[in-house]
C-alpha positions in Angstrom: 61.1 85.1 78.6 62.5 82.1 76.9 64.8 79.9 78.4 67.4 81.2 76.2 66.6 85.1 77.4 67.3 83.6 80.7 70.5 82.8 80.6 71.4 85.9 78.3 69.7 87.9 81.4 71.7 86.0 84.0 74.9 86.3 82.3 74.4 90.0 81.9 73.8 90.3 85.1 76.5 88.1 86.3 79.4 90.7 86.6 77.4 93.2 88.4 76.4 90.9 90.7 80.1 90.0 92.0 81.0 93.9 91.6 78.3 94.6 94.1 79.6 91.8 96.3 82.9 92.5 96.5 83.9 89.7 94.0 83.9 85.8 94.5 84.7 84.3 97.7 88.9 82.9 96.8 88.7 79.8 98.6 88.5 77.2 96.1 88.4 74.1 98.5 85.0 76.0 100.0 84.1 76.9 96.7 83.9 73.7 95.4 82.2 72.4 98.7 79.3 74.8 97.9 79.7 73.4 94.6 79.0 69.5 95.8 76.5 70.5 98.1 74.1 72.1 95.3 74.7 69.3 92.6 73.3 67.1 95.7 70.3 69.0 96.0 69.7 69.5 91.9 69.3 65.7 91.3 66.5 65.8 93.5 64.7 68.9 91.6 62.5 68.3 88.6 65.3 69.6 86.6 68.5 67.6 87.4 70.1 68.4 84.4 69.5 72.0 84.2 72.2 74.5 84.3 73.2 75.5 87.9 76.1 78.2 88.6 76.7 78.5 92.3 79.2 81.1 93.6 80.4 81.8 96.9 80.5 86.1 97.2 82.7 87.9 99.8 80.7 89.4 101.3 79.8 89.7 104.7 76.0 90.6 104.2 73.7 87.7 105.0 71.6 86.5 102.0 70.9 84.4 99.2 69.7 85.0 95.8 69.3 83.3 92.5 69.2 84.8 88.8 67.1 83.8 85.5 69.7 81.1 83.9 70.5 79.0 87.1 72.7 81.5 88.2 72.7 80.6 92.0 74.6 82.9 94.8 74.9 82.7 98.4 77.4 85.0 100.5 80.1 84.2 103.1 78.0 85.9 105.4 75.3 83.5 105.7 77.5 80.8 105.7 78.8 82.1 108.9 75.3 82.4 110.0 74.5 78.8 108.9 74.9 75.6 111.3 75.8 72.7 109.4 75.0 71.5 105.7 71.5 70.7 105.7 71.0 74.4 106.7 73.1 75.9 103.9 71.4 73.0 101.2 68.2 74.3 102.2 69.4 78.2 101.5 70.2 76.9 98.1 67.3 74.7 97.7 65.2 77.6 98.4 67.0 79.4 95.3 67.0 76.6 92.9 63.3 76.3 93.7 62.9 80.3 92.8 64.7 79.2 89.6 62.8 76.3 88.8 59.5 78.1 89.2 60.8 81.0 86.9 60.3 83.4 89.7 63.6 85.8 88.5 62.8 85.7 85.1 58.7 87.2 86.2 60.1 89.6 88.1 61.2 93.0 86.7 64.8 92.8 85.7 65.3 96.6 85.5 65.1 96.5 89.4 68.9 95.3 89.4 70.8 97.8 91.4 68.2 99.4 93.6 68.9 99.6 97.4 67.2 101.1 100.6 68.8 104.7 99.6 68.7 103.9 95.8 64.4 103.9 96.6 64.0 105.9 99.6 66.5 109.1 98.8 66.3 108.7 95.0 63.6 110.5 95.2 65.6 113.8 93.2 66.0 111.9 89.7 69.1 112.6 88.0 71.1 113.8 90.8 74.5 111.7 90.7 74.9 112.0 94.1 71.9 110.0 94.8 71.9 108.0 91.9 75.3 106.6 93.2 73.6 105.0 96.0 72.5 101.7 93.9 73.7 98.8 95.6 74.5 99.8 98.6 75.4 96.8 100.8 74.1 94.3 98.5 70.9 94.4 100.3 67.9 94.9 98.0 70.1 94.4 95.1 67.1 92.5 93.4 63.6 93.2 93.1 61.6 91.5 96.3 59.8 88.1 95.0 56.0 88.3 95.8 54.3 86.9 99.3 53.2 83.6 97.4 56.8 82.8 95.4 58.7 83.0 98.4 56.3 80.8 99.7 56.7 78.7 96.7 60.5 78.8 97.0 59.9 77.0 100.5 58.2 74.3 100.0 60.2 73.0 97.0 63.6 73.7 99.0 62.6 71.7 101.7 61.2 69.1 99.0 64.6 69.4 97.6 65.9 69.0 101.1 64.4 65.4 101.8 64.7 63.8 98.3 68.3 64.6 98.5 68.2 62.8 102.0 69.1 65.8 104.3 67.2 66.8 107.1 64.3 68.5 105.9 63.6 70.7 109.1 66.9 72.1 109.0 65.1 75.1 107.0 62.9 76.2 109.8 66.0 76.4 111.8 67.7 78.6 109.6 64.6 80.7 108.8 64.5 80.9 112.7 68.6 81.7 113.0 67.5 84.6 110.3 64.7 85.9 112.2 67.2 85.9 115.5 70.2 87.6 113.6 68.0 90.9 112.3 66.2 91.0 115.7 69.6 91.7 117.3 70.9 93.9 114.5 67.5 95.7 115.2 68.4 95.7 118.8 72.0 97.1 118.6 70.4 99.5 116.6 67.9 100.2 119.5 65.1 100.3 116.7 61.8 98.3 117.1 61.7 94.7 115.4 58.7 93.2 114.0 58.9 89.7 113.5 55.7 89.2 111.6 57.1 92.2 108.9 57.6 91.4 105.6 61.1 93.3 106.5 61.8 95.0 102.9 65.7 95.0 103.4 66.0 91.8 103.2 65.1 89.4 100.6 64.9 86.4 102.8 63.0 87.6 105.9 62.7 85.0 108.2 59.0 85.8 109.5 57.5 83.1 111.9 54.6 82.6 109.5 57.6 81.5 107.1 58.8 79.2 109.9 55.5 77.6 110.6 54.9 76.5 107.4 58.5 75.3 106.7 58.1 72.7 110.0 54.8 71.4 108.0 56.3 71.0 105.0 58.9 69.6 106.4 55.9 66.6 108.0 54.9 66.6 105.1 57.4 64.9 103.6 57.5 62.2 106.2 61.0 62.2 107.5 61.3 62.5 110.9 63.5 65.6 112.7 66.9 64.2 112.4 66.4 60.9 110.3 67.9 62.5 107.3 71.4 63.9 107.1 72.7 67.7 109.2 76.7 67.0 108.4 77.6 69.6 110.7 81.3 68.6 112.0 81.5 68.6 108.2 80.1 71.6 107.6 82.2 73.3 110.8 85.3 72.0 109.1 84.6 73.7 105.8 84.1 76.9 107.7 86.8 77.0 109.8 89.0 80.3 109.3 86.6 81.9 107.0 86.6 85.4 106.9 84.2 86.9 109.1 83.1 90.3 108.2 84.5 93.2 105.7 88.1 92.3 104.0 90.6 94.7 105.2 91.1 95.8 101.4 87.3 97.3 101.5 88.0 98.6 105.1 86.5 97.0 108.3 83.9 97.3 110.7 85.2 97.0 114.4 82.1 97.4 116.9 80.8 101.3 115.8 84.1 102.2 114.1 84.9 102.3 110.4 88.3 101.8 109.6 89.7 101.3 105.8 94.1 100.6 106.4 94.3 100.7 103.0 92.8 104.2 102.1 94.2 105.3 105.8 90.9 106.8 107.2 88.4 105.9 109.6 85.3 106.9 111.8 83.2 106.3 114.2 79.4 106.0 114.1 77.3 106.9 117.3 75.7 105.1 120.0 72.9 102.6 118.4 74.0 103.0 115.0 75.2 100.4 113.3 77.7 100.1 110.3 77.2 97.6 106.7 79.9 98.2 104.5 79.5 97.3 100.7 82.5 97.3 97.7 81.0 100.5 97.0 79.6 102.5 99.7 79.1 102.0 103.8 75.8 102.6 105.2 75.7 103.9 108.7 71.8 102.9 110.0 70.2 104.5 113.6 66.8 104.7 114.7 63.8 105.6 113.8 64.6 105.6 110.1 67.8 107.5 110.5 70.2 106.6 107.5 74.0 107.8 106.3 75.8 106.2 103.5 79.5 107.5 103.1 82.0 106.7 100.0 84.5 108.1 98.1 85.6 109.6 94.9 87.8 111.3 93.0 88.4 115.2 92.6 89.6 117.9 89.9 92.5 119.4 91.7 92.3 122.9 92.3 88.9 122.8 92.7 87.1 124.3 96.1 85.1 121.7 98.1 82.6 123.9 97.9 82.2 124.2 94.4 82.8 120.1 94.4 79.6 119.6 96.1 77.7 122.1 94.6 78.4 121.8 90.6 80.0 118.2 90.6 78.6 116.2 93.3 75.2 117.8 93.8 74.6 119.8 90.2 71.4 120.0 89.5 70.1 119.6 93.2 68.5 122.4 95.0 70.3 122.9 97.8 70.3 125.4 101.3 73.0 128.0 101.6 76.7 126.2 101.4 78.3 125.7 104.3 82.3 125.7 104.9 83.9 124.4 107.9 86.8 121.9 108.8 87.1 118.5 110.1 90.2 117.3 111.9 92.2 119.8 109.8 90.4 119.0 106.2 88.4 121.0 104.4 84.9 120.3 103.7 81.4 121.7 102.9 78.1 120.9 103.4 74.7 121.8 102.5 71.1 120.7 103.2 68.0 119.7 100.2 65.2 118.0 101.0 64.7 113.9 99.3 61.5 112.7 98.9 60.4 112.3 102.7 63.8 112.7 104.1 65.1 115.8 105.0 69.4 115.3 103.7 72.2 116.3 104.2 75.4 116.1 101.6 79.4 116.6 102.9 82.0 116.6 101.3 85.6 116.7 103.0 88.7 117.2 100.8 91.4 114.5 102.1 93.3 115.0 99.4 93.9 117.7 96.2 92.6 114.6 94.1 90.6 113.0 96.8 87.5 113.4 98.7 85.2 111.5 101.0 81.3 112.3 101.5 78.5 111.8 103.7 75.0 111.6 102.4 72.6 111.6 105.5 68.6 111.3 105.9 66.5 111.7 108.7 62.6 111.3 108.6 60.4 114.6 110.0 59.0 112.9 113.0 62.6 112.4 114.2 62.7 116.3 113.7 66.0 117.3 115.3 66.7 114.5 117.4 69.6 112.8 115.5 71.4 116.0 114.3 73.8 115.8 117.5 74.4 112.2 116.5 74.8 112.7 113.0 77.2 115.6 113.2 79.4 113.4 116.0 79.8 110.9 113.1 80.6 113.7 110.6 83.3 115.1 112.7 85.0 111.9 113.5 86.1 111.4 110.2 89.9 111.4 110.3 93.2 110.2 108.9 94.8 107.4 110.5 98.5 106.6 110.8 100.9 104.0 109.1 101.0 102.2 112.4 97.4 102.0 113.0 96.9 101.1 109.4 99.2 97.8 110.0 97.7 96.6 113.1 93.8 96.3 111.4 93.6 92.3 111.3 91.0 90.3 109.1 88.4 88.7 111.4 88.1 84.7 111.3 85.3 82.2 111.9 87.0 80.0 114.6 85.7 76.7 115.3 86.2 75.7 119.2 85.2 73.0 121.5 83.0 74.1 124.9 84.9 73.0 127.8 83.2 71.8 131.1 82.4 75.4 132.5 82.0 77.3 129.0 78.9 79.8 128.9 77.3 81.8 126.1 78.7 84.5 128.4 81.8 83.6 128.9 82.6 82.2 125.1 81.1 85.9 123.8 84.1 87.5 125.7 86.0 85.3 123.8 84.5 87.3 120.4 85.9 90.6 119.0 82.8 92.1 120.3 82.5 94.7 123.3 78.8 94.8 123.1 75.7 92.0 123.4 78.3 89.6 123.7 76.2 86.9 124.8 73.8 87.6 122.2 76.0 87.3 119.2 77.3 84.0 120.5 73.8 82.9 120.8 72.9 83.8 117.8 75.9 82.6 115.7 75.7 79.5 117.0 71.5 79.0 117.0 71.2 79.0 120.2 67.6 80.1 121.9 67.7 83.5 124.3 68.5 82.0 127.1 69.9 78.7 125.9 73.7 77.4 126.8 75.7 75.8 125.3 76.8 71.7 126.2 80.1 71.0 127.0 82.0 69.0 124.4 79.6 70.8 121.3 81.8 72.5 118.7 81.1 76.4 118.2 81.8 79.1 116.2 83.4 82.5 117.8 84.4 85.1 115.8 88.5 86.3 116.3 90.7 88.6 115.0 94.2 86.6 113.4 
């Protein structure tokens, strides 16, 4: 691909990009922080005058990624995640190093679009209401890079990292503050977590192998651990009142509840499942494999839900025996079809003449019937919501506070919008170890509804 079918590629693939995403981030003082903080790291690449496009998405999905062209992204969400600037230089370092070594443009570029539905429940080609799935959550938007280009990536971000004189271990720490973020997402999932996995959901796992060898390159370049520039009240300033989380306009996540104030509907997902919304779908995820995406979409009036699901929806799908049933005074159909390994479920509840909202569930046959009860619970609490409950949904903020003589990880989590591992979200916002606190006078992040 020559350098000119890069940038074609890249600015094709732009707008999809921020549709996925939910749009660029509209903070232009941030934005153009980002902004300073790459053209820092680019004069130290071997291509300081190449093209670079950095955008800030809004979303609240943690990750990274970087298109043929120099088109270079990074979300709100791993900004929050991040500690201070030398962390988020090397995220983009990293990137810019996937660019330089043409890594998106070897990759194939048909893999735009594909998502841990989109590959696992596509299975029935042609069905639109499968096929729909692509994107889901921005995660696995892009094809995975190889073992050795990730690799790669590494060690020129954190080359990238020292010749633009920031610290050049701060990547370790964010690979570790990676690592530490989807163990507890696997933990409030109650789902195993293997560290040394090559976790296919992500596209920036932060494996200890990954870690390892980002300290020694980090030796390698001869700078000492904090010789070299962190900037973190800087970095904390910057940050300071972001939005945390989904924008109320794409509906919000609040502990195992889905509410969208705008759309005035919400539910509630069971125990150890846990909730990523997306511009275009939310994906409900439990254990052992257990999946649910839910959106919406328009509908004929006069048409019967069950005809919806069966000869709009789901035409062409073979499907069990329809089903017809109501939930919280709507009603809706269902039937069953089997998806590649999964055994599925489609639903289909009429909130409106015009309007309808679906479920599309999986669960894998050694679960055999073991998440029915659960998915049926989150089914069922599908309702509307009223004008007043609709006004009092508020955006969540990144807050930056100082730890007063006393302060715990404990007692700072209760601070957090949280009613669940607490503690452990503090912890790992802020990088802290499992057991670590933090020192009195340090500046942290909490997360706050305002």
């Amino acid at each position: 691909m020559s350098a000119e079918q890069e940038a074609r590629a890249g600015a094709q693939a732009h707008p999809k990009i921020l549709e996925v995403y939910g749009g660029a981030y509209q903070d232009q003082k941030l934005g153009g922080y980002v902004a300073d903080i790459t053209a820092r790291v680019v004069k130290a690449t071997n291509r300081p005058d190449g093209p670079y496009r950095v955008t800030v998405l809004d979303s609240p999905v943690v990750n990274a990624f970087a298109l043929p062209g120099g088109y270079v992204y990074v979300t709100r969400g791993l900004m929050a995640l991040a500690n201070d600037e030398a962390e988020l230089a090397s995220v983009i370092g990293h990137e810019i190093g996937h660019v330089n070594a043409r890594h998106s443009a070897q990759r194939q570029t048909a893999a735009l679009g594909t998502s841990l539905l989109g590959a696992v429940l596509g299975a029935v080609v042609g069905s639109d209401a499968l096929n729909q799935i692509a994107g889901l959550g921005g995660q696995g938007l892009l094809a995975s890079y190889s073992r050795d280009q990730e690799y790669e990536a590494d060690m020129l971000g954190v080359r990238y990292l020292a010749g633009s004189d920031y610290d050049p271990y701060a990547a370790a720490g964010f690979l570790e503050s990676m690592g530490a973020q989807q163990a507890l997402n696997a933990k409030v999932r109650n789902a195993e977590y293997d560290a040394s996995r090559n976790d296919w959901l992500a596209s920036h796992p932060g494996t200890p192998d990954r870690t390892a060898a980002a300290v020694e390159h980090a030796r390698g370049t001869g700078v000492a651990p904090g010789q070299q520039a962190r900037n973190r009240n800087t970095y904390l300033n910057a940050i300071d009142g972001m939005l945390y989380g989904d924008d109320p306009k794409q509906g919000v996540v609040r502990d195992r509840e889905f509410i969208h104030p705008e759309m005035r509907f919400a539910f509630n997902a069971p125990p150890r499942f846990a909730i990523t919304n997306s511009a275009r779908a939310v994906l409900v995820e439990g254990p052992d494999g257990t999946v649910a995406q839910f959106d919406g979409a328009k509908k004929a009036t006069g048409v019967e839900i069950g005809d919806y699901l069966t000869n709009v929806w789901a035409s062409g799908v073979r499907l069990s025996p329809l089903e017809r049933f109501t939930v919280n005074g709507m009603k809706a159909a269902t039937a069953t079809t089997a998806i590649g390994k999964y055994r599925g479920r489609l639903v289909a509840i009429e909130y409106a003449p015009d309007r309808v909202y679906r479920f599309l569930t999986g669960t894998l046959p050694q679960a055999g019937n073991r998440y029915d009860a659960a998915l049926h619970s989150l089914i069922m609490s599908f309702r509307k919501i009223s004008v007043a409950e609709a006004q009092s949904v508020r955006p969540l903020r990144v807050v930056i506070v100082t730890v007063r003589k006393g302060d715990t990880a404990e007692t700072l989590g209760r601070r957090m919008i949280y009613s669940d591992f607490q503690a452990e979200r503090f912890r790992v916002l802020n990088g802290l170890g499992p057991n670590a606190q933090p020192a009195a006078g340090q500046r942290v992040k909490i997360i706050v509804g305002k």
